[in-house]
Legacy VTK file of the C-alpha trace (Angstrom):
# vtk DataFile Version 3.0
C-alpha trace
ASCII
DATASET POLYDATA
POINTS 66 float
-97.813 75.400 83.843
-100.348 75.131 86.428
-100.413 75.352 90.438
-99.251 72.458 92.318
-98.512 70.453 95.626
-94.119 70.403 94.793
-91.790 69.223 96.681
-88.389 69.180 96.693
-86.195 66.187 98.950
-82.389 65.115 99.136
-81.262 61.932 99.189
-77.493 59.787 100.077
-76.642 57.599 98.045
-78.438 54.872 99.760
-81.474 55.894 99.211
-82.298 57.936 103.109
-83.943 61.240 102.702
-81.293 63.570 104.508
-83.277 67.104 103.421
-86.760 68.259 102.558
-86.341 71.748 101.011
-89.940 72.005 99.523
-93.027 70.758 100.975
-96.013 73.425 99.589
-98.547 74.498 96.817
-97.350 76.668 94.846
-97.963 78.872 92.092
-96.967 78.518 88.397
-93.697 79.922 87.471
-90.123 79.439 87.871
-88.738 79.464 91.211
-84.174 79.046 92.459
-83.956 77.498 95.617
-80.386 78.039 97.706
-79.919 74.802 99.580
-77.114 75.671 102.633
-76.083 72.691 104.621
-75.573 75.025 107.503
-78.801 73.092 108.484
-77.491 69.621 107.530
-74.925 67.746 108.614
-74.104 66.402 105.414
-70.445 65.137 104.553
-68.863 65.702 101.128
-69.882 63.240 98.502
-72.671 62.450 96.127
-76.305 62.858 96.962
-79.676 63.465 95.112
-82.330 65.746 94.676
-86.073 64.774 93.990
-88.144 67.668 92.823
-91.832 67.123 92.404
-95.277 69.101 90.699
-98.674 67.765 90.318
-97.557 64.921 87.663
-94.092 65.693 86.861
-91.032 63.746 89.237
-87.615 64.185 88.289
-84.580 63.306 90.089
-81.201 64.389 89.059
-77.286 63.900 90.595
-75.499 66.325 92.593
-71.997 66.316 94.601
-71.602 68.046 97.420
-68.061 69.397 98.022
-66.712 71.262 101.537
LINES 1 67
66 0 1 2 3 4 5 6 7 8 9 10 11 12 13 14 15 16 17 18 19 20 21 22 23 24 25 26 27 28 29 30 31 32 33 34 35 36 37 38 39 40 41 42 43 44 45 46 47 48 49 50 51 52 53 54 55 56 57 58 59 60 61 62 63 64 65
């Protein structure tokens, strides 16, 4: 609801940050973000995604299949 400093990071399952998507301010709103691992050299398997705003921090599962 207000601007921000977000970012948005991937991480294995070991905890190593492997991607870091978003790294800017930005404006209120709602934003998609397309995440390609044409610029990764990530195997299949299960990884996670950190996405931060000003005070909020969530961090969810995902599973990346080839």
């Amino acid at each position: 609801s207000e601007n921000s400093f977000v970012t948005l990071k991937v991480y294995d399952v070991i905890g190593n940050e492997v991607a870091t998507l978003v790294s800017e301010k930005q404006n209120s709103g709602t934003y998609n973000y397309q995440f390609s691992t044409v610029n990764y050299q990530l195997s299949s398997g299960v990884y996670f995604y950190r996405l931060t705003a000003g005070e909020f921090s969530e961090t969810r599962k995902m599973i990346l299949t080839k």
